[in-house]
C-alpha positions in Angstrom: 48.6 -46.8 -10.9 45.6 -48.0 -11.5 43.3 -49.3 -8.2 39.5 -49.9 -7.9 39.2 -46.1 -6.1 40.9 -45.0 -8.9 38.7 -46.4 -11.3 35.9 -45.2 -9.8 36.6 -41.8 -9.5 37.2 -42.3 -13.1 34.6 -43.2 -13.9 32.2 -40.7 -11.5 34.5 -37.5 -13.8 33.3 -38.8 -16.8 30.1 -39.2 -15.9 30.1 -35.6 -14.7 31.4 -34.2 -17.9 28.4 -35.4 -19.5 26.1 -32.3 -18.0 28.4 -30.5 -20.7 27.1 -32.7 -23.8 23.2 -33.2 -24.9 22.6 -35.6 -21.7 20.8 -33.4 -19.3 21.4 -34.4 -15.6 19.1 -32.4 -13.1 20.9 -30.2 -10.3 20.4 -33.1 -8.0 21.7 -35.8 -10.2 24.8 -33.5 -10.2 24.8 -32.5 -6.5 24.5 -36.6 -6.1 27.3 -37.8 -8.1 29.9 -34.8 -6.6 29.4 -36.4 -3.3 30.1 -39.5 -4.3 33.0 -38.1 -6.1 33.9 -36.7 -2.5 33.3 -39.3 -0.4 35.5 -41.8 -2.8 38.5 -39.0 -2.7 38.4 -39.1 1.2 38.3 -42.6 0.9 41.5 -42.9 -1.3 43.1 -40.8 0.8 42.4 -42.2 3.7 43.9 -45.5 2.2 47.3 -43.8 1.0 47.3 -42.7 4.5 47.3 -46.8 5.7 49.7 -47.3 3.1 52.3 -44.5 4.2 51.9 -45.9 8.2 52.6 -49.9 6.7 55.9 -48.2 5.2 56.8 -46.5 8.4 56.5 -49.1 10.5 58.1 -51.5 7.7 61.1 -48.5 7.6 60.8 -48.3 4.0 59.0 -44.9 3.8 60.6 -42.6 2.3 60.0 -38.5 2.4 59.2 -36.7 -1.5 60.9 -33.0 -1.3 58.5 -30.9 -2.7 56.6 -27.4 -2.3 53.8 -27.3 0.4 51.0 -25.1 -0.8 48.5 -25.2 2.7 46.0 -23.2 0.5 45.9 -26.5 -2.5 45.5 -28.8 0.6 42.5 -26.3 1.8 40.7 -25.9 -1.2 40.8 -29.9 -1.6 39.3 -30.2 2.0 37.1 -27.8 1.4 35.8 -30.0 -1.7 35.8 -32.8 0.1 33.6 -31.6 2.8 31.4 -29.1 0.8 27.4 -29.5 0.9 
């Protein structure tokens, strides 16, 4: 699905593929737009977290069976919150 979050974070990857082409983007340009990139994945996940509690209280939740990796959810943490 497609939301404005989404789109940026597009948006903010493509940019950052670009340090791979003939733009040149300085190391601080780079460190820059990763922390934005951060900051908008906590965001969107801190709204899919208000989502899932409007379909718990609304009873329509429902739970996805899947394999828990703690070390996936880690490294993403870790991303988030790297300097």
């Amino acid at each position: 699905m497609r939301t404005p979050l989404a789109s940026v974070l597009f948006l903010l990857r493509h940019i950052m593929k670009m340090k791979d082409t003939n733009i040149k983007m300085t190391p601080e340009v780079i460190k820059k737009f990763s922390l934005m990139e951060r900051q908008v994945m906590l965001m969107q996940t801190f709204v899919d977290d208000l989502l899932d509690l409007q379909q718990i209280k609304n009873g329509v939740f429902k739970l996805v069976d899947g394999v828990f990796d703690p070390n996936e959810i880690l490294d993403l943490i870790c991303t988030i919150f790297a300097p």
